[in-house]
N, C-alpha and C positions, 0 to 999 in steps of 0.2 A: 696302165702306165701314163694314159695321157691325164689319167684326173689324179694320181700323187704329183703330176709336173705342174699341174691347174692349183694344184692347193698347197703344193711351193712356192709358187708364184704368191699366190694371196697371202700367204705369210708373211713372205720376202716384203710385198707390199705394206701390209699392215704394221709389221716392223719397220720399215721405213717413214711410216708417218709417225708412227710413237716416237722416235729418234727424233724426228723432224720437231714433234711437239715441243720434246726436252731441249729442244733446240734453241729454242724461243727464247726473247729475253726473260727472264721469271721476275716477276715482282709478288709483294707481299699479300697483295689483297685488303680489302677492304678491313683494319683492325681502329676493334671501339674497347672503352674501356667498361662494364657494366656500370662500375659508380657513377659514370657520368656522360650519357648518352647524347646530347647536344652534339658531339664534336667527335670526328672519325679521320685517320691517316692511309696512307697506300703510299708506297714505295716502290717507285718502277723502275728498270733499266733499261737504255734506247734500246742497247744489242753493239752500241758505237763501239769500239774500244780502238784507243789512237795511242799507240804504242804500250804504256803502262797506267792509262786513265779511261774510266769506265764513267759515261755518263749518264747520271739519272734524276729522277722527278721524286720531289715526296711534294704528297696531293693529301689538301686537308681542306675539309667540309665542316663547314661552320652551321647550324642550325639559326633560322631567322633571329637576328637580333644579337646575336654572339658576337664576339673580336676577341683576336687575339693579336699578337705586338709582333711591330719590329726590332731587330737589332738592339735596337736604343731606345725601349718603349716611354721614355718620357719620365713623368714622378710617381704614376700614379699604376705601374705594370709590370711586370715580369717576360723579359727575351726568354723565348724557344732555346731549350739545351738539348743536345746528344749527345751520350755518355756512350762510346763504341769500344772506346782506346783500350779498355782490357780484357772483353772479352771475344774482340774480332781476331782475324786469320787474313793473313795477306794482305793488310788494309794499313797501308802508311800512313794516308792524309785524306784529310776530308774537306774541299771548299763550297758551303754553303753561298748561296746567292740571294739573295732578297731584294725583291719587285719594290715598283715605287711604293710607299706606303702612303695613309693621309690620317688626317688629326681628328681623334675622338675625344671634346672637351669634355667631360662629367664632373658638373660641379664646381666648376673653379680650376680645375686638375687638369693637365693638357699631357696626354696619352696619344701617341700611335704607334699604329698595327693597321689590321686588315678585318675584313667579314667578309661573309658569302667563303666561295672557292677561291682558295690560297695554290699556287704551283709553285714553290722554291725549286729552281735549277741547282745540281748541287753534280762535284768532278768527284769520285772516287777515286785515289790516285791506288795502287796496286806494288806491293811488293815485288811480289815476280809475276807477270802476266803470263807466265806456262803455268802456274800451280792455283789448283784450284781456291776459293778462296769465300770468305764468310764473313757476314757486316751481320754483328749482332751488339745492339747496346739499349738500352733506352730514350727515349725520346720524351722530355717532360714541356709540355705544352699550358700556359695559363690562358684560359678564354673568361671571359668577363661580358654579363649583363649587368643588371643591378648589384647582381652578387657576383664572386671573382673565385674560379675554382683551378688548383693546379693540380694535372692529370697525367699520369706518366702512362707511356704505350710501348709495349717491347717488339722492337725491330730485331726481326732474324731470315734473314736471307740467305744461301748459297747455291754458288754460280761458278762455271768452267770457264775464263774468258777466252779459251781456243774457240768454246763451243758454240759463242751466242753469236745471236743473227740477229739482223737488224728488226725492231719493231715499227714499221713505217709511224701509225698513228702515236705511240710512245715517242719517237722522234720528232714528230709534228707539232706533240703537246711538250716537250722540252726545246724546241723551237721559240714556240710562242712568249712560252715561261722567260726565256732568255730574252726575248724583246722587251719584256717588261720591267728587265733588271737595270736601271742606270747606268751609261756608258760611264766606263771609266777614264778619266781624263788625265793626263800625265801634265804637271806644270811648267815642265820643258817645252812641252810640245806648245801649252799658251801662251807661254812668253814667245815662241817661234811664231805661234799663230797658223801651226800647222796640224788642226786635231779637228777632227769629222764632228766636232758640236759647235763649232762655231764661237767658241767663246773666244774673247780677245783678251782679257782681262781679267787677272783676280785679285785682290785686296785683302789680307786680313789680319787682324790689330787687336790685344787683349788689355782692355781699359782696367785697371787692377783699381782706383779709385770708385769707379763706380757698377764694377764685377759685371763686366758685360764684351761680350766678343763679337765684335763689329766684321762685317764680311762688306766688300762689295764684287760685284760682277759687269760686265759689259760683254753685251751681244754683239753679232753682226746685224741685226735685228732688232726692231722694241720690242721690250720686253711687255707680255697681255697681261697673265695671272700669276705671279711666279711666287711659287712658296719655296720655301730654304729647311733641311732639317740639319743640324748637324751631330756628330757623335765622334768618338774616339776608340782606337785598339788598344789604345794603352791603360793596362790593368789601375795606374794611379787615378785615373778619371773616371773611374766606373762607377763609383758614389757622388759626382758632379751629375748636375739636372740643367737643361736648357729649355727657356723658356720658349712659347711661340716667337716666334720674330716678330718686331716692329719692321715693315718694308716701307720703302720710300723706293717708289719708281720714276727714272726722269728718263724715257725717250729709250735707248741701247743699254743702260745703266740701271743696275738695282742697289739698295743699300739692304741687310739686313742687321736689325741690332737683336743680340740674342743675351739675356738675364742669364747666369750661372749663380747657382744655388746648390749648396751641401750642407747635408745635415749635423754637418762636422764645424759650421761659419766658413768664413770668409774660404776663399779659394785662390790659387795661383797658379794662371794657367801662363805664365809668362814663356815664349819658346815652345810651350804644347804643339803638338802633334796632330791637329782633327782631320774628320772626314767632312767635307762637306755634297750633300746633295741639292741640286736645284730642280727645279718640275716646274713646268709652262708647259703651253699648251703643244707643241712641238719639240718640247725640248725637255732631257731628265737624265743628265750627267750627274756625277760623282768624284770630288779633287781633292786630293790630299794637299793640306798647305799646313803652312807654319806661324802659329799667333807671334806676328811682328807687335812692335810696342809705338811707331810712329801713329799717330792718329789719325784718321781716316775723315775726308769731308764728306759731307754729305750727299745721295746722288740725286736728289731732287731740292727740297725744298729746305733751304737753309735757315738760321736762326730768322734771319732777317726777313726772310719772305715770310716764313711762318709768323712774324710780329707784323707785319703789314697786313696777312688774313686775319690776325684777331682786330687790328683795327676797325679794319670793312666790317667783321662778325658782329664788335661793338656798335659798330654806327649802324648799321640794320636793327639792333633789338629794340633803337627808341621807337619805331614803327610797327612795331609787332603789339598784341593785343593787351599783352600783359602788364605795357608802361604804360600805352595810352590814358591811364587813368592817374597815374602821376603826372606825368604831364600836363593835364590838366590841375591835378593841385599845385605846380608850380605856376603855371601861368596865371593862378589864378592870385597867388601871393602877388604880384607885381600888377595888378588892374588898378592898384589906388596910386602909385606910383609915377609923379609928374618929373618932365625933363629936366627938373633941377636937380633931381636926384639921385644918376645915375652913377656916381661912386657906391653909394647903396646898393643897386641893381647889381652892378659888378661882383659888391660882396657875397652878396646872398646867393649867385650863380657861382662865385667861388667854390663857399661854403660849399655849395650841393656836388660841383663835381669833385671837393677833397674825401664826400660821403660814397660818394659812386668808387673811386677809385681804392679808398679805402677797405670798402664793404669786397672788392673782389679779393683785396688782397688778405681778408679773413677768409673768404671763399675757401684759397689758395692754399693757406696754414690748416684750414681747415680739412682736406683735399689731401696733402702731403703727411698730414697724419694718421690719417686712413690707410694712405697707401703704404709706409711702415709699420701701421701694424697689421697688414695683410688682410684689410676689410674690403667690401667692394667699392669701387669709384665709379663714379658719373657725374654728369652735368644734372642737376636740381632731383641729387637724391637723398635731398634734407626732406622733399616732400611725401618721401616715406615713411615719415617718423609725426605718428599724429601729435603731439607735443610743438612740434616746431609750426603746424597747420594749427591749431590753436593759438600760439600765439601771434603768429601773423594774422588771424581771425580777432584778437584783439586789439591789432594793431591799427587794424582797417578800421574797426567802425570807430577807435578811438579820432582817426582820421575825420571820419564821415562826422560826429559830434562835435568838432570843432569847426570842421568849413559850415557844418549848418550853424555855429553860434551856440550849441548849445550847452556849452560849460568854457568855460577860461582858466587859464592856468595863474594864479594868483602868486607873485613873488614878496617875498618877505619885503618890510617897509625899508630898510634897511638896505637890500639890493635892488630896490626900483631908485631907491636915491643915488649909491654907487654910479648903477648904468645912466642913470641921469644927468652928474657931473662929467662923465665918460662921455658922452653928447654922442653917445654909440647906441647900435641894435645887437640884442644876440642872436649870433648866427649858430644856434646849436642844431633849432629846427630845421633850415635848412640844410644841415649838415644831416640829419636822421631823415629829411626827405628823400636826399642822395641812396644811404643806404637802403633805404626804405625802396628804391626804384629797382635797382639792384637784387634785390630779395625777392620782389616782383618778376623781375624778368629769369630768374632760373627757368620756371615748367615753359618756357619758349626755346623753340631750336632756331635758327634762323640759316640763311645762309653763309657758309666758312665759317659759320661758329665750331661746327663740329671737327673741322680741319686741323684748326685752331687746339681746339680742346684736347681731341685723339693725342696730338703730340705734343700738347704738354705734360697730359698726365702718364706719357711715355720719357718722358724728358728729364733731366736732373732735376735737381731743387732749385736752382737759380735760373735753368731755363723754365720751368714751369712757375716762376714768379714773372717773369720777363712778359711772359703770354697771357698771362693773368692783368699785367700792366697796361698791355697795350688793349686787351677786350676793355678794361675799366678808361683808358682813355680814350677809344673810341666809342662807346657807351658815353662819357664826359663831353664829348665836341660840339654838339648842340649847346648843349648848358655853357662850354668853354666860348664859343661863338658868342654867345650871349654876352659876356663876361667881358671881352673884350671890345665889342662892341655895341653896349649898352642903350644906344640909342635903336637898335631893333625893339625895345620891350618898350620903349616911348613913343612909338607906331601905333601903341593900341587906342583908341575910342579916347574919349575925354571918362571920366569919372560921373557916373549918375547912374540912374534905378538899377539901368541894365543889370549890372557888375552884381546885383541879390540874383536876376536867375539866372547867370552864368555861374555862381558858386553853386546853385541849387543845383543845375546840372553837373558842374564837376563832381557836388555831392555824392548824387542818385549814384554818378561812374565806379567810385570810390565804395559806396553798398553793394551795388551789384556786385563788386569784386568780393566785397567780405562774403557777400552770399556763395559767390561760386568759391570761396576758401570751404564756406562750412560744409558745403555740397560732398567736398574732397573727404570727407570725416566720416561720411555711409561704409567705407570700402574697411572703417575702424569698428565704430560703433552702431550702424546699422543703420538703415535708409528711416526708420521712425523715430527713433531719437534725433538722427538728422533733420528730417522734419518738424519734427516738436523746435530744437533750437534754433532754426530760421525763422520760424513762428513767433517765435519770443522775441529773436533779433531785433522781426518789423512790428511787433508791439509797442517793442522798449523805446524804440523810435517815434514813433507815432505819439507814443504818452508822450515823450521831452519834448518833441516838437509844440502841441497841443499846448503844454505847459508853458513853453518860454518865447512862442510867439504865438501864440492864440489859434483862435479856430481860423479865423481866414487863410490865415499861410498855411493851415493843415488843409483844409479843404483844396487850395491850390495844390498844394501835394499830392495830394488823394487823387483830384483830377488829371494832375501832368499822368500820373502811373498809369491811371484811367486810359490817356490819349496814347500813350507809348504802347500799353497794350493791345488797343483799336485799331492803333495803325499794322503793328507786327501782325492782326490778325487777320487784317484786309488784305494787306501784302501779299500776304501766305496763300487768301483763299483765290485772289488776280494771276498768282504764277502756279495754281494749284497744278496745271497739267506739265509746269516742268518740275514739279519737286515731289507729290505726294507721293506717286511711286517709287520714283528714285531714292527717297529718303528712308522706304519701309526693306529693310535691311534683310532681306532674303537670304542671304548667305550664311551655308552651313560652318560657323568658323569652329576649328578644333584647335587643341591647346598644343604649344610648339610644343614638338618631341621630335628633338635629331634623327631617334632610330627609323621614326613613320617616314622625316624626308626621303632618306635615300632607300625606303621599301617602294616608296609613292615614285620616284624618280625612276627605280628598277622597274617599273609597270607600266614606263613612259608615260606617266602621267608630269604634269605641270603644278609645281608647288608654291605659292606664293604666302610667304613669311612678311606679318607684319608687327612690330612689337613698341609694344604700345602703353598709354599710361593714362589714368582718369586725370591726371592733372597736368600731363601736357595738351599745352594750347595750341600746339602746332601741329601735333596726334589728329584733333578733334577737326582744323582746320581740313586735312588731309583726309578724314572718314567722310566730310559733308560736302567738302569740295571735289572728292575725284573717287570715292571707295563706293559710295553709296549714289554715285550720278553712273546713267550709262555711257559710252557703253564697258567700263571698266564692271560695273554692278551684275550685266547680264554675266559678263567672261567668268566672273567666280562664281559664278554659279553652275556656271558647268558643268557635267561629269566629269571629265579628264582635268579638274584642275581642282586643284586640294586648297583651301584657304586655312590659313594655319596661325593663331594668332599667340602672343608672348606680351603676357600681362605682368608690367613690370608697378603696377601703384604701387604695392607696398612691397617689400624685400624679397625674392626671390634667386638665390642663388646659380639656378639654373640657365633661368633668366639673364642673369648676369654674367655666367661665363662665357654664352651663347654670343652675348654682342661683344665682349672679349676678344673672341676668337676671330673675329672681323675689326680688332683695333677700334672698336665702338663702345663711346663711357655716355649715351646720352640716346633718347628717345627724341620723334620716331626714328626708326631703323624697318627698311622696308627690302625686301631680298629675291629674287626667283632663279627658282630650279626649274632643270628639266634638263628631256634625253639629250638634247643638246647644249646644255649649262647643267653638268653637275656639280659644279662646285657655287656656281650661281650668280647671278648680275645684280650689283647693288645698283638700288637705284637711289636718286637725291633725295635731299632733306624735306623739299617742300615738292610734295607729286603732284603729275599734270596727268592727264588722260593718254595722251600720245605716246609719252616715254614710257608709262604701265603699259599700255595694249603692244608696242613694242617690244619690249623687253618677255611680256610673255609670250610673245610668238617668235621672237630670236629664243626661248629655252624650248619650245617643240621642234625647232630644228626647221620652221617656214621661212 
């Protein structure tokens, strides 16, 4: 009797924990689809159920390198669907939730979603919570590497909600999931200024002239990194695209301006309905608002300051490396030039800054055409196209044969008499000087040029002429200086020998440039053909010289080159022990790939992005001034830090959507990641040692 009451017992028992089992919340378990193995779903339920809504988790695994989208994936993606509604039981309503997302640019194309481990928190709301009940539909999912696959997974589940129990760790991981979802912000409550994110402020305005839906925000708080996506429920926008936002941050205050694009034309989002989400670094609400039609000022930096930067931008480029050699050919025009003559002086400084200001505003046209017909923009990306390096390679030594003397441009008999009754000079040349400087200084970045630039070529057509004016007028102010006060250029020396080797040098300036133009032409037709035509260059020269002023002045030639290389070489061998090493480039650099950043960032490693171009002179400044000295030269070389580099010489579109996505149309561009900057710290135009070795020990988290 007592071992059938013993093995009642253990029945009883064993029956109670199978009960107990079924008890559980059920979820679906790990399902894959065969055709496309990368990417796997699961479907859990806490066990929660709060009167007639059951809460649960779908969990999706992404294989290294995969993404898939949000809500509102952008131009270039496909949103997550669930297809339930006809073949579930007991299942009224379904509200999906979606975690913050971030921007996967490919190509030009501005896409987001997620990678890695995805948890959408998601309510099942429940017909009758006494009756048993069943979620069965499809779930069709598009995940995207190089190639873009859409993959459907059959969800079927059922469940008693009398019966389920709570799953702690299922609860914990739909906890979590939920902290990741943007609070939602009610516009009542901001305008009360009574809502747990802090915001005080929303703005938002649908510019129907130039198809752009303008947002602003204000914090209790400054705002650090704040990116903005926005999207819409309403089914008439669901073929409407938003572009990345242009942000402008001032202090508590963000602007973002956002492009609307359909493949239908023009759009009219006037009274629209969006959603809006904000993400900083503490902060990641979500507002429904209404595109008002009043326009919105700006929250930082206004037309006017932004024309005040390109000034400064302008008046920095005459000292950068790229004019200094115009420069010299202009001063070099006014050496014969005595104090009686300074309406002359005037003129001729005229002329050059009507050249200068002119030559941007071809830039400009030039720039504004590009950018409707949806090609890449940037500051000196004419020097992508070997054709335009060519002729500015013919430009220069035609330069360089005339300050040496050695051809004259001869005008008909006819128009030397004209200008002769005219008791005038023509100022054409120095009008082709102007542009000529101008054309020179693109492959140079400077400081607030790029400030400058970014938001013109974000800016209408008349403000991006506006900014283009003020770079070419401040670029002009020297010259303009000049101009108006002409008794500076009557300062100089009296007239005698000298004024032959001060041309000789502005010369040489003037070749060397043509040379580093041809230089630019390896990355076209190859480093030997390059060679051979520099070869020939200093041939071609040497015969003319030789020829039209004899062997003495060649032999001086020969010599100066002679002494200029004696000294560069003595120089070099006196400070050998601060450069040789520093200069011998040890670093393993690999070629940008967004997907390697944030795998190199997932491994806590330290990523520094630099992107770059053989014909910028402010690139090159930056590798021999601060990349290649230590101790920035030892840091990348380290294990735990990835150098990563984005070679933009000739057209690269990836390249180009990459600095895009950072509101960047110009090289260098210089960036670090890490476990603690994943989204990453720009750093300025022109680097220093201190701001690098900082910025990469703020991205480890020291």
């Amino acid at each position: 009797m007592s071992r059938l009451r013993q093995f009642g017992l253990s029945f009883l028992l064993f029956f109670g924990l199978i009960n107990s089992a079924f008890a559980q919340a059920p979820e679906t378990g790990w399902i894959t689809n065969f055709n496309h193995l990368p990417v796997k779903v699961n479907l859990q339920l806490t066990g929660q159920v709060e009167e007639n809504t059951v809460n649960s988790i779908l969990n999706v695994s992404l294989a290294s390198g995969w993404k898939t989208y949000w809500r509102s994936p952008g131009e270039g993606g496909v949103a997550p669907t669930f297809d339930w509604s006809t073949q579930s039981a007991n299942i009224k309503d379904i509200d999906w939730s979606w975690p913050t997302p971030k921007r996967y640019p490919v190509l030009g194309v501005e896409t987001v979603g997620y990678k890695d481990q995805i948890h959408f928190p998601m309510q099942i709301t429940l017909d009758d919570p006494n009756q048993m009940s069943r979620l069965k539909g499809t779930l069709t999912l598009a995940s995207c590497t190089t190639i873009c696959v859409l993959t459907d997974y059959e969800i079927n589940l059922t469940f008693n909600p009398q019966q389920l129990t709570i799953n702690d760790d299922v609860a914990f991981a739909y906890a979590q999931a939920v902290s990741s979802v943007p609070i939602l912000v009610d516009q009542a409550a901001i305008e009360a200024q009574k809502n747990n994110a802090n915001i005080t402020e929303i703005k938002s305005a649908w510019d129907q002239a130039n198809q752009q839906v303008v947002v602003q925000l204000s914090h209790q708080l400054d705002w650090q990194q704040p990116d903005l996506f926005i999207d819409s429920s309403d089914s008439e926008l669901e073929n409407v695209f938003f572009s990345k936002p242009v942000l402008e941050v001032a202090g508590k205050q963000v602007t973002a301006t956002f492009d609307a694009t359909s493949w239908g034309g023009e759009v009219d989002l006037s009274n629209a309905l969006v959603n809006i989400t904000v993400v900083d670094t503490d902060v990641a609400v979500e507002v429904a608002t209404t595109l008002g039609s009043d326009p919105i000022s700006s929250a930082g930096q206004s037309i006017f300051s932004i024309f005040l930067i390109a000034l400064v931008g302008g008046l920095i480029l005459n000292i950068m490396p790229c004019v200094l050699p115009v420069l010299g050919l202009k001063l070099s025009s006014v050496l014969g030039v005595d104090g009686s003559q300074r309406s002359q002086i005037r003129k001729q400084f005229l002329a050059s800054s009507v050249g200068i200001i002119s030559s941007f505003w071809l830039l400009a046209l030039f720039l504004l055409i590009l950018k409707f017909s949806g090609e890449a923009l940037g500051w000196g990306i004419q020097f992508q196209n070997p054709y335009f390096i060519g002729f500015m390679v013919v430009v220069t030594a035609l330069f360089t044969a005339n300050m040496l003397g050695l051809f004259e441009i001869q005008l008909p008999s006819s128009m030397q008499t004209w200008l002769a009754t005219k008791g005038g000079h023509s100022y054409l040349g120095h009008y082709l000087q102007g542009m000529f400087a101008t054309l020179l200084a693109t492959p140079c970045s400077a400081p607030f040029l790029g400030t400058a630039v970014a938001f013109a070529l974000g800016a209408s057509p008349w403000q991006l002429f506006a900014i283009f004016t003020a770079l070419g007028i401040g670029m002009a102010l020297p010259w303009l200086l000049i101009a108006v006060f002409p008794n500076i250029a009557t300062l100089m020396p009296k007239p005698g020998k000298w004024m032959g080797t001060v041309k000789l040098i502005f010369a040489l300036l003037i070749l060397l440039t043509c040379l580093w133009l041809i230089s630019l032409l390896s990355s076209f037709i190859g480093v030997t053909y390059t060679v051979m035509i520099a070869l020939l260059m200093v041939f071609i020269f040497a015969i003319l010289i030789w020829k039209k002023h004899g062997k003495r002045v060649f032999l001086i030639s020969l010599l100066s080159l002679f002494v200029v290389v004696s000294i560069a070489f003595v120089a070099n061998h006196l400070t050998a022990k601060h450069w040789v090493d520093p200069l011998h480039d040890g670093t393993q650099w690999v070629p940008l790939d967004t997907q390697v950043i944030q795998q190199e960032v997932d491994k806590g490693h330290v990523v520094f992005v630099d992107v770059t171009a053989k014909w910028c002179v402010t690139c090159k400044a930056n590798k021999i001034g601060v990349l290649l000295q230590d101790p920035v030269s030892s840091e990348l070389q380290k294990q735990d830090v990835i150098a990563m580099s984005g070679d933009w010489t000739v057209r690269a579109d990836d390249v180009t959507a990459y600095l895009q996505s950072f509101n960047r149309y110009g090289v260098p561009f210089n960036i670090v990641y890490g476990p603690a900057a994943p989204n990453g710290i720009e750093l300025s135009t022109i680097l220093n040692s201190d701001d690098v070795m900082k910025a990469i020990q703020q991205a480890k988290g020291q």
